[in-house]
N, C-alpha and C positions, 0 to 999 in steps of 0.2 A: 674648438678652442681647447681649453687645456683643462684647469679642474674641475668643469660641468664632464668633462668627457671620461677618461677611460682611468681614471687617477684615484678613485672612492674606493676601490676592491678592500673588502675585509678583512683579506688575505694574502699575505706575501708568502713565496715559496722558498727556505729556508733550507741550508743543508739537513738532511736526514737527519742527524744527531739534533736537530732544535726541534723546540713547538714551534706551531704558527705564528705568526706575526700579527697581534690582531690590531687594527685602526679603530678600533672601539671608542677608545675617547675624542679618536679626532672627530671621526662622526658625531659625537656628539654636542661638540665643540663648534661645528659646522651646523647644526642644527640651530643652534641660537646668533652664531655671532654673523653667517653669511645673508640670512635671511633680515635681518636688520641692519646691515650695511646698505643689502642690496636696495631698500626698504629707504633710505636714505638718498642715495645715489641716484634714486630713480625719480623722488620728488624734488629734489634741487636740481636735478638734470635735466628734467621737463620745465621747471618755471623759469629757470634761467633762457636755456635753446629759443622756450616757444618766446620768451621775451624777443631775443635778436629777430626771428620771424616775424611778430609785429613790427618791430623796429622797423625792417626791409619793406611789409608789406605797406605800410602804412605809413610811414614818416619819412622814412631819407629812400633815396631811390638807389640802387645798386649802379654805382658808374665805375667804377672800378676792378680791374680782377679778383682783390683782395676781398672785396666786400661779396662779388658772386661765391670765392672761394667759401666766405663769412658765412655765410644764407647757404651755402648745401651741406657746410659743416654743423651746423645750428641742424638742419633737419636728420643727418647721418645722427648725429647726437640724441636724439628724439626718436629716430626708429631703434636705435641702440638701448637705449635705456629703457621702453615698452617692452624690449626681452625680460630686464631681468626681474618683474613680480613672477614669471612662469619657473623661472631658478632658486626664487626665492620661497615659493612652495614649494617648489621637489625637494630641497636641502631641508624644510620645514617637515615635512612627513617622510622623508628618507628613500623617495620614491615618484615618478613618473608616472601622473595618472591622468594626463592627455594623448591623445591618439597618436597615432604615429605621422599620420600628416602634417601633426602640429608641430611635432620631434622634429622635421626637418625642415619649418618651417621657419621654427626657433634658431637653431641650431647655424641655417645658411644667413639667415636675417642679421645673427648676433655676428658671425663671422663676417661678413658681407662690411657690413657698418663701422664696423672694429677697425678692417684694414682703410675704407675709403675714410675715415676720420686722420688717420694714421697718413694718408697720401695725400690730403689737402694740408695738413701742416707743412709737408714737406714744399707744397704749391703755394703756399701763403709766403714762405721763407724766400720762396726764387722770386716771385712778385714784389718781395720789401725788398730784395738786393738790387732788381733791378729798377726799382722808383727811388733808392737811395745813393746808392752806390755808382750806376751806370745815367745817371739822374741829364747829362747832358744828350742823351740819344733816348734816354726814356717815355716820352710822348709818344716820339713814332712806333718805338715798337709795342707799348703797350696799349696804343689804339688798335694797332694791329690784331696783338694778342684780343683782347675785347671784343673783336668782330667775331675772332673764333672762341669764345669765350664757351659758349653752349657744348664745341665741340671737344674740349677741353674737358671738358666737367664729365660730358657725356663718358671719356677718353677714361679717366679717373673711375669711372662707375663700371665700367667693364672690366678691367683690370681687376678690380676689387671682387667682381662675379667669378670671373674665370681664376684667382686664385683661392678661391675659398670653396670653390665647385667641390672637392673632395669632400666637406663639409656636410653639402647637399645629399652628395652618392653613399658615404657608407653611414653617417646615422640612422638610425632606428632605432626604437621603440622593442625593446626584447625584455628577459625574463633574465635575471641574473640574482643568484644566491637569494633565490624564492620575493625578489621585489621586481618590478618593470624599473626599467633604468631608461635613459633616453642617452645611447654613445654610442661610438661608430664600433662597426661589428665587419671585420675582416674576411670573412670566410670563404668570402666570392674568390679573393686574390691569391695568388700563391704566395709572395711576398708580404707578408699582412706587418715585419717591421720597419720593412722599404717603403711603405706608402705610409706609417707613423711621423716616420723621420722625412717624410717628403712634405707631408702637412705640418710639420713642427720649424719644417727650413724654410716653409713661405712664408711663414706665422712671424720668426724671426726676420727673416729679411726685407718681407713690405710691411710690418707692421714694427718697426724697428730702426734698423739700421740703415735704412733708405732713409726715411724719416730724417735719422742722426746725423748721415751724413752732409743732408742738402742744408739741413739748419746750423751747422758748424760752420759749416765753408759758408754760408752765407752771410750769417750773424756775425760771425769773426768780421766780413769786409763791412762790413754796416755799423756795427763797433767803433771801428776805423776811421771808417768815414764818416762817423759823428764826433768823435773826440776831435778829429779835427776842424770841426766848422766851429768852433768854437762861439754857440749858442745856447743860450740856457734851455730851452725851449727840445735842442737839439738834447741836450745834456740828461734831458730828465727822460727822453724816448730813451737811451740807454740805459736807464736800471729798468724799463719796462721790459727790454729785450732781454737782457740778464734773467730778470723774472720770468720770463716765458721760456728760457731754455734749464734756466734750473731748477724749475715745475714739472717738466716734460722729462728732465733726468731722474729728477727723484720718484715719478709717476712709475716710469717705465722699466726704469736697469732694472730694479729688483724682480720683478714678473716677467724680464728676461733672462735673466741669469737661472732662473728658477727653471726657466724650458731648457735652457742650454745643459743644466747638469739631469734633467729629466731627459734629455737627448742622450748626452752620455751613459746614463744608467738604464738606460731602455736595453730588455735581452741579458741581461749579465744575471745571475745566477748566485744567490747565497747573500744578499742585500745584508747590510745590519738593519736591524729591527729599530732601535734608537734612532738610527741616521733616517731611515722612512718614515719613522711618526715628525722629525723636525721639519722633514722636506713638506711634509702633508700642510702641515701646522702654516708654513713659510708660505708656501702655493696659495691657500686660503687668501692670505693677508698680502699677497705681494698683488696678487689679481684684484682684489678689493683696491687697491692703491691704485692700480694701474685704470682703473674706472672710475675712480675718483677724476680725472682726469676730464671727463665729461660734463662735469659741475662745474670745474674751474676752465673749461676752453671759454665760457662769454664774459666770466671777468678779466681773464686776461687778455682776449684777441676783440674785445667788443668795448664791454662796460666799463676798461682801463682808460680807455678814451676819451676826450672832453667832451665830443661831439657824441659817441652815445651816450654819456650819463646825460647830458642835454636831451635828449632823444627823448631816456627813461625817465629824467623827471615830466616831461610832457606827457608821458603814457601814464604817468599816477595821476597826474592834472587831468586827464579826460578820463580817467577812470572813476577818478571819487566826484567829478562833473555829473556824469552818468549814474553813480550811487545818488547822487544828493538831487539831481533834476526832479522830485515830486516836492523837494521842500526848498530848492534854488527858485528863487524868478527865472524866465525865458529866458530872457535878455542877458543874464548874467550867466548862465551858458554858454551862448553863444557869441559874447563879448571874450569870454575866455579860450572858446573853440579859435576866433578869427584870429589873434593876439598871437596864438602857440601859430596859428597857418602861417600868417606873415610873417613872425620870426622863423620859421622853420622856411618857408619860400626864400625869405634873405641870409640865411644861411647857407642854402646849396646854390646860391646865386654866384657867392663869393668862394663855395669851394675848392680846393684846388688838389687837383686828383691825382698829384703827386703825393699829398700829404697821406699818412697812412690811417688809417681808422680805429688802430690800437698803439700806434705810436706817437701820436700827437694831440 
Protein backbone atom coordinates (compact mmCIF):
# COMPACT_ATOMS: atom_id res chain seq x y z
CA UNK A 1 0.00 0.00 0.00
CA UNK A 2 0.97 3.39 0.27
CA UNK A 3 2.10 5.06 3.64
CA UNK A 4 3.21 1.78 5.67
CA UNK A 5 5.37 1.41 2.35
CA UNK A 6 8.27 3.41 0.93
CA UNK A 7 6.71 7.08 1.82
CA UNK A 8 8.55 7.57 5.81
CA UNK A 9 12.26 8.42 4.28
CA UNK A 10 13.74 11.07 6.46
CA UNK A 11 15.12 12.47 3.71
CA UNK A 12 14.32 14.13 0.40
CA UNK A 13 16.84 14.83 -2.04
CA UNK A 14 17.00 18.59 -2.79
CA UNK A 15 18.96 20.69 -5.30
CA UNK A 16 22.61 21.05 -4.14
CA UNK A 17 22.16 24.64 -3.03
CA UNK A 18 19.54 23.33 -0.17
CA UNK A 19 19.86 21.35 3.19
CA UNK A 20 17.95 18.24 3.54
CA UNK A 21 14.47 17.96 3.79
CA UNK A 22 14.01 16.40 7.16
CA UNK A 23 10.26 14.67 7.94
CA UNK A 24 11.11 14.75 11.55
CA UNK A 25 8.01 16.12 12.83
CA UNK A 26 5.84 14.05 10.60
CA UNK A 27 7.40 11.05 12.12
CA UNK A 28 6.70 12.21 15.00
CA UNK A 29 3.34 13.21 14.36
CA UNK A 30 2.72 9.64 12.98
CA UNK A 31 4.11 8.11 16.04
CA UNK A 32 1.04 9.15 18.15
CA UNK A 33 -1.85 10.04 15.83
CA UNK A 34 -1.46 6.61 13.39
CA UNK A 35 -1.07 4.30 16.23
CA UNK A 36 -4.40 5.36 17.81
CA UNK A 37 -6.46 5.60 14.87
CA UNK A 38 -5.20 2.47 13.95
CA UNK A 39 -5.99 1.36 17.57
CA UNK A 40 -9.60 2.57 16.87
CA UNK A 41 -10.29 1.35 13.61
CA UNK A 42 -9.40 -2.05 14.44
CA UNK A 43 -11.75 -2.38 17.65
CA UNK A 44 -14.96 -0.94 16.01
CA UNK A 45 -13.96 -2.88 12.88
CA UNK A 46 -13.85 -6.27 14.54
CA UNK A 47 -17.02 -5.90 16.72
CA UNK A 48 -19.04 -4.48 14.15
CA UNK A 49 -17.62 -7.32 10.99
CA UNK A 50 -17.66 -10.21 13.71
CA UNK A 51 -21.35 -8.89 14.51
CA UNK A 52 -22.56 -9.41 10.59
CA UNK A 53 -20.69 -12.87 10.93
CA UNK A 54 -22.94 -14.07 13.79
CA UNK A 55 -25.69 -12.50 12.16
CA UNK A 56 -25.10 -14.96 8.96
CA UNK A 57 -23.99 -17.57 11.07
CA UNK A 58 -26.53 -17.96 13.43
CA UNK A 59 -29.77 -16.16 12.74
CA UNK A 60 -30.72 -15.27 9.12
CA UNK A 61 -29.34 -17.68 6.52
CA UNK A 62 -27.61 -16.00 3.45
CA UNK A 63 -30.25 -16.47 0.46
CA UNK A 64 -29.21 -13.80 -1.47
CA UNK A 65 -26.14 -12.58 -3.38
CA UNK A 66 -26.00 -9.42 -1.54
CA UNK A 67 -25.91 -11.03 1.71
CA UNK A 68 -23.13 -13.83 0.46
CA UNK A 69 -21.50 -10.59 -0.85
CA UNK A 70 -22.35 -9.06 3.03
CA UNK A 71 -20.66 -12.32 4.94
CA UNK A 72 -17.22 -12.30 2.91
CA UNK A 73 -17.05 -8.44 3.11
CA UNK A 74 -17.69 -8.71 7.00
CA UNK A 75 -14.76 -11.37 7.05
CA UNK A 76 -12.37 -9.21 4.20
CA UNK A 77 -13.01 -6.46 6.96
CA UNK A 78 -11.83 -8.63 9.86
CA UNK A 79 -8.64 -10.03 8.20
CA UNK A 80 -8.07 -6.22 7.20
CA UNK A 81 -8.25 -4.70 10.23
CA UNK A 82 -6.06 -7.69 12.41
CA UNK A 83 -3.22 -6.00 9.94
CA UNK A 84 -3.32 -2.89 11.52
CA UNK A 85 -2.25 -3.48 15.53
CA UNK A 86 1.24 -4.78 13.56
CA UNK A 87 1.28 -0.86 11.89
CA UNK A 88 0.25 0.37 14.57
CA UNK A 89 3.40 -0.72 16.56
CA UNK A 90 5.94 -0.19 13.84
CA UNK A 91 4.59 3.79 13.58
CA UNK A 92 4.79 3.48 17.63
CA UNK A 93 8.48 2.58 17.81
CA UNK A 94 9.47 3.95 14.34
CA UNK A 95 10.52 0.48 13.34
CA UNK A 96 9.84 -3.02 12.12
CA UNK A 97 10.68 -5.56 14.72
CA UNK A 98 8.81 -8.68 13.29
CA UNK A 99 10.47 -11.01 10.92
CA UNK A 100 10.40 -10.85 7.63
CA UNK A 101 7.87 -13.73 6.98
CA UNK A 102 5.69 -11.62 8.81
CA UNK A 103 6.59 -8.32 6.57
CA UNK A 104 5.07 -10.14 3.83
CA UNK A 105 2.58 -11.63 5.52
CA UNK A 106 1.25 -8.37 6.64
CA UNK A 107 1.84 -6.50 3.80
CA UNK A 108 0.03 -9.20 1.10
CA UNK A 109 -2.80 -9.82 3.75
CA UNK A 110 -3.39 -5.85 4.13
CA UNK A 111 -3.26 -5.38 0.34
CA UNK A 112 -5.19 -8.58 -0.51
CA UNK A 113 -8.20 -7.57 1.81
CA UNK A 114 -8.15 -3.90 0.91
CA UNK A 115 -8.68 -4.45 -2.74
CA UNK A 116 -11.47 -7.55 -2.34
CA UNK A 117 -13.37 -5.09 0.23
CA UNK A 118 -13.08 -2.61 -2.47
CA UNK A 119 -14.55 -5.26 -5.39
CA UNK A 120 -17.41 -6.58 -3.31
CA UNK A 121 -18.81 -3.01 -3.01
CA UNK A 122 -18.63 -2.73 -6.47
CA UNK A 123 -20.54 -6.66 -6.52
CA UNK A 124 -23.00 -5.41 -3.92
CA UNK A 125 -23.93 -2.32 -6.22
CA UNK A 126 -24.67 -4.64 -9.58
CA UNK A 127 -26.75 -7.02 -7.26
CA UNK A 128 -29.10 -3.90 -5.90
CA UNK A 129 -29.39 -2.71 -9.62
CA UNK A 130 -30.33 -5.76 -10.76
CA UNK A 131 -33.08 -6.74 -7.77
CA UNK A 132 -34.20 -3.14 -8.20
CA UNK A 133 -33.81 -1.81 -11.34
CA UNK A 134 -34.04 -4.91 -13.72
CA UNK A 135 -36.65 -6.29 -10.89
CA UNK A 136 -39.11 -7.86 -13.56
CA UNK A 137 -36.35 -10.57 -14.95
CA UNK A 138 -34.62 -10.57 -11.61
CA UNK A 139 -35.53 -13.89 -10.06
CA UNK A 140 -34.27 -15.77 -12.83
CA UNK A 141 -31.22 -14.37 -13.25
CA UNK A 142 -30.38 -13.96 -9.72
CA UNK A 143 -31.11 -17.57 -8.86
CA UNK A 144 -28.98 -18.24 -11.40
CA UNK A 145 -26.39 -15.96 -10.32
CA UNK A 146 -26.70 -17.83 -6.62
CA UNK A 147 -26.03 -21.15 -7.96
CA UNK A 148 -22.71 -19.67 -8.99
CA UNK A 149 -22.51 -17.60 -6.18
CA UNK A 150 -19.24 -19.60 -4.40
CA UNK A 151 -17.75 -19.19 -7.87
CA UNK A 152 -18.20 -15.66 -7.99
CA UNK A 153 -16.81 -14.88 -4.54
CA UNK A 154 -14.20 -17.39 -5.28
CA UNK A 155 -13.68 -15.23 -8.81
CA UNK A 156 -13.40 -11.84 -6.55
CA UNK A 157 -10.77 -13.52 -4.26
CA UNK A 158 -8.29 -14.16 -6.96
CA UNK A 159 -8.28 -11.14 -8.48
CA UNK A 160 -7.68 -9.41 -5.34
CA UNK A 161 -4.43 -12.20 -4.91
CA UNK A 162 -3.18 -11.74 -8.37
CA UNK A 163 -3.29 -7.83 -8.10
CA UNK A 164 -1.69 -7.39 -4.98
CA UNK A 165 0.95 -10.28 -5.85
CA UNK A 166 3.58 -7.40 -6.30
CA UNK A 167 2.89 -6.65 -2.68
CA UNK A 168 3.91 -10.27 -1.63
CA UNK A 169 7.19 -10.26 -4.21
CA UNK A 170 9.03 -7.07 -3.26
CA UNK A 171 8.33 -6.46 0.58
CA UNK A 172 10.83 -7.16 3.00
CA UNK A 173 12.08 -6.64 6.01
CA UNK A 174 15.68 -4.65 5.42
CA UNK A 175 17.84 -2.18 7.27
CA UNK A 176 17.07 1.37 6.29
CA UNK A 177 18.67 4.70 7.88
CA UNK A 178 19.96 2.33 10.82
CA UNK A 179 16.13 1.14 11.64
CA UNK A 180 14.50 -2.36 10.05
CA UNK A 181 11.64 -0.97 8.07
CA UNK A 182 9.15 -3.49 6.43
CA UNK A 183 8.68 -1.88 2.36
CA UNK A 184 9.07 -3.21 -0.93
CA UNK A 185 12.90 -3.02 -1.98
CA UNK A 186 13.45 -2.91 -5.77
CA UNK A 187 16.71 -4.07 -6.46
CA UNK A 188 16.00 -7.32 -8.22
CA UNK A 189 14.29 -5.16 -11.06
CA UNK A 190 15.67 -2.99 -13.57
CA UNK A 191 12.83 -0.72 -13.56
CA UNK A 192 12.37 -0.36 -9.90
CA UNK A 193 9.88 3.09 -10.82
CA UNK A 194 7.97 1.06 -13.54
CA UNK A 195 6.93 -1.55 -11.02
CA UNK A 196 6.09 1.55 -8.25
CA UNK A 197 3.73 3.03 -10.63
CA UNK A 198 2.52 -0.37 -11.69
CA UNK A 199 1.45 -1.33 -7.99
CA UNK A 200 0.11 2.38 -7.47
CA UNK A 201 -2.11 1.86 -11.04
CA UNK A 202 -3.77 -1.31 -9.53
CA UNK A 203 -4.06 0.19 -6.12
CA UNK A 204 -5.94 3.06 -7.89
CA UNK A 205 -7.88 1.33 -10.38
CA UNK A 206 -9.36 -2.02 -8.41
CA UNK A 207 -9.26 -0.39 -5.34
CA UNK A 208 -11.13 2.79 -6.67
CA UNK A 209 -12.30 3.56 -9.69
CA UNK A 210 -13.92 0.26 -10.52
CA UNK A 211 -15.53 0.41 -7.45
CA UNK A 212 -16.75 4.27 -8.49
CA UNK A 213 -17.76 3.38 -11.55
CA UNK A 214 -20.01 0.35 -11.02
CA UNK A 215 -21.78 2.15 -7.86
CA UNK A 216 -22.52 5.36 -10.00
CA UNK A 217 -23.91 3.67 -12.96
CA UNK A 218 -25.79 1.65 -10.58
CA UNK A 219 -26.93 3.75 -7.83
CA UNK A 220 -27.86 6.51 -10.38
CA UNK A 221 -30.57 3.70 -12.05
CA UNK A 222 -31.67 2.55 -8.50
CA UNK A 223 -32.15 6.24 -7.57
CA UNK A 224 -34.46 6.21 -10.45
CA UNK A 225 -36.14 3.71 -10.12
CA UNK A 226 -37.09 4.52 -6.55
CA UNK A 227 -38.13 8.07 -6.91
CA UNK A 228 -40.33 6.56 -9.21
CA UNK A 229 -42.39 3.96 -7.41
CA UNK A 230 -43.52 6.28 -5.51
CA UNK A 231 -43.37 4.37 -1.87
CA UNK A 232 -42.35 5.64 1.36
CA UNK A 233 -40.77 2.60 2.14
CA UNK A 234 -39.01 2.93 -1.19
CA UNK A 235 -38.28 6.72 -0.45
CA UNK A 236 -36.49 6.23 2.67
CA UNK A 237 -33.94 3.20 0.85
CA UNK A 238 -32.94 6.23 -1.11
CA UNK A 239 -31.25 8.36 1.45
CA UNK A 240 -29.75 4.88 2.58
CA UNK A 241 -28.19 4.70 -0.86
CA UNK A 242 -27.06 8.33 -0.95
CA UNK A 243 -25.54 7.50 2.30
CA UNK A 244 -23.55 4.72 1.09
CA UNK A 245 -22.12 6.38 -1.87
CA UNK A 246 -21.39 9.70 0.02
CA UNK A 247 -19.54 7.48 2.75
CA UNK A 248 -17.57 5.67 0.33
CA UNK A 249 -16.68 9.36 -1.55
CA UNK A 250 -15.57 11.09 1.25
CA UNK A 251 -13.73 7.55 2.73
CA UNK A 252 -11.84 7.22 -0.53
CA UNK A 253 -11.19 10.41 -2.97
CA UNK A 254 -8.99 11.91 -0.44
CA UNK A 255 -6.48 8.63 -0.17
CA UNK A 256 -6.83 8.63 -3.82
CA UNK A 257 -5.87 11.67 -4.88
CA UNK A 258 -3.20 11.49 -2.44
CA UNK A 259 -1.66 8.37 -4.65
CA UNK A 260 -2.50 10.06 -7.69
CA UNK A 261 -0.18 13.08 -7.05
CA UNK A 262 2.33 10.66 -5.12
CA UNK A 263 2.22 9.01 -8.79
CA UNK A 264 2.98 12.15 -10.29
CA UNK A 265 5.86 13.17 -8.13
CA UNK A 266 7.39 9.80 -8.11
CA UNK A 267 11.32 10.34 -9.92
CA UNK A 268 11.16 14.07 -10.25
CA UNK A 269 14.00 15.81 -8.70
CA UNK A 270 14.30 19.08 -6.37
CA UNK A 271 10.74 18.40 -4.49
CA UNK A 272 9.77 21.61 -2.18
CA UNK A 273 10.31 20.65 1.23
CA UNK A 274 6.95 22.34 2.52
CA UNK A 275 4.90 20.79 -0.31
CA UNK A 276 6.46 17.02 1.07
CA UNK A 277 5.89 17.62 4.93
CA UNK A 278 1.84 18.48 3.72
CA UNK A 279 1.72 15.60 1.25
CA UNK A 280 3.24 13.43 4.38
CA UNK A 281 0.85 15.02 6.98
CA UNK A 282 -2.35 14.49 4.21
CA UNK A 283 -1.18 10.69 3.32
CA UNK A 284 -1.27 9.97 7.18
CA UNK A 285 -4.86 11.32 7.49
CA UNK A 286 -6.46 10.52 4.13
CA UNK A 287 -5.39 6.60 4.65
CA UNK A 288 -6.63 6.72 8.19
CA UNK A 289 -10.15 7.96 6.62
CA UNK A 290 -9.98 5.68 3.97
CA UNK A 291 -9.99 2.61 6.69
CA UNK A 292 -12.36 4.23 8.59
CA UNK A 293 -14.42 2.81 5.89
CA UNK A 294 -14.13 -0.71 7.57
CA UNK A 295 -16.25 0.33 10.70
CA UNK A 296 -18.72 2.02 8.73
CA UNK A 297 -19.23 -0.96 5.91
CA UNK A 298 -21.95 -2.95 8.62
CA UNK A 299 -23.67 0.10 9.55
CA UNK A 300 -24.35 1.05 6.32
CA UNK A 301 -24.61 -2.28 4.02
CA UNK A 302 -26.01 -4.49 7.31
CA UNK A 303 -27.08 -2.67 10.55
CA UNK A 304 -28.96 0.28 8.39
CA UNK A 305 -31.49 -2.32 7.77
CA UNK A 306 -34.63 -3.30 9.76
CA UNK A 307 -34.07 -6.79 9.32
CA UNK A 308 -30.48 -6.60 10.88
CA UNK A 309 -31.08 -4.28 13.62
CA UNK A 310 -33.84 -7.18 14.32
CA UNK A 311 -31.22 -9.59 14.07
CA UNK A 312 -28.79 -7.36 16.53
CA UNK A 313 -31.29 -6.76 18.96
CA UNK A 314 -31.81 -10.66 19.29
CA UNK A 315 -27.93 -11.20 19.42
CA UNK A 316 -27.91 -8.70 22.82
CA UNK A 317 -31.30 -10.76 24.01
CA UNK A 318 -29.20 -14.05 23.93
CA UNK A 319 -26.37 -12.53 25.00
CA UNK A 320 -27.14 -10.95 28.22
CA UNK A 321 -29.59 -14.38 28.36
CA UNK A 322 -26.30 -16.25 28.47
CA UNK A 323 -24.73 -13.46 31.14
CA UNK A 324 -27.74 -13.77 33.41
CA UNK A 325 -28.52 -17.80 32.92
CA UNK A 326 -26.92 -18.55 36.69
CA UNK A 327 -29.24 -15.87 38.27
CA UNK A 328 -32.26 -16.23 35.25
CA UNK A 329 -34.67 -19.39 36.03
CA UNK A 330 -34.35 -22.26 32.97
CA UNK A 331 -37.30 -21.72 31.73
CA UNK A 332 -37.14 -18.08 31.36
CA UNK A 333 -34.16 -18.69 28.98
CA UNK A 334 -35.35 -20.75 27.15
CA UNK A 335 -38.88 -19.08 26.83
CA UNK A 336 -36.79 -16.21 25.41
CA UNK A 337 -34.44 -18.47 23.27
CA UNK A 338 -37.84 -20.12 21.42
CA UNK A 339 -39.86 -16.68 21.14
CA UNK A 340 -36.55 -14.96 19.21
CA UNK A 341 -36.39 -18.72 17.06
CA UNK A 342 -40.07 -18.44 16.10
CA UNK A 343 -40.06 -14.93 15.31
CA UNK A 344 -36.78 -15.13 13.45
CA UNK A 345 -38.23 -18.75 11.49
CA UNK A 346 -41.32 -16.38 10.55
CA UNK A 347 -39.54 -13.96 9.51
CA UNK A 348 -37.26 -15.61 6.77
CA UNK A 349 -40.67 -17.52 5.99
CA UNK A 350 -42.13 -14.32 4.64
CA UNK A 351 -38.88 -12.99 3.24
CA UNK A 352 -38.70 -11.73 0.00
CA UNK A 353 -35.29 -11.97 -1.73
CA UNK A 354 -35.75 -9.10 -3.80
CA UNK A 355 -35.86 -6.87 -0.94
CA UNK A 356 -32.31 -5.78 -0.05
CA UNK A 357 -30.75 -6.13 3.36
CA UNK A 358 -29.41 -2.60 3.65
CA UNK A 359 -31.99 -0.91 1.75
CA UNK A 360 -35.10 -1.95 3.23
Amino acid sequence: MNSTEANYDTYYSLPPDDEPCSLKEVRNFTKVFVPIAYSFICVFGLLGNIMVVITFAFYKKARSMTDIYLLNMAITDILFVLTLPFWAVTHAIDAWVFSDALCKLMKGTYAVNFNCGMLLLASISMDRYIAIVQATRSFRVRSRTLMHSKVICLAVWLISIIISSPTFIFNKKYVLQEHYVCEPQYKSVSEPITWKLLGMGLELLFGFFIPLLFMTFCYLFIIKTLVQAQNSKRHRAIRVVIAVVLVFLACQIPHNVVLLVTAVNMGKMGRDCSTEKVLAYTRNVAEVLAFLHCCLNPVLYAFIGQKFRNYFMKIMKDVWCMRRKNNVPGFLCARVYSEGYISRQTSETVENDNASSFTM
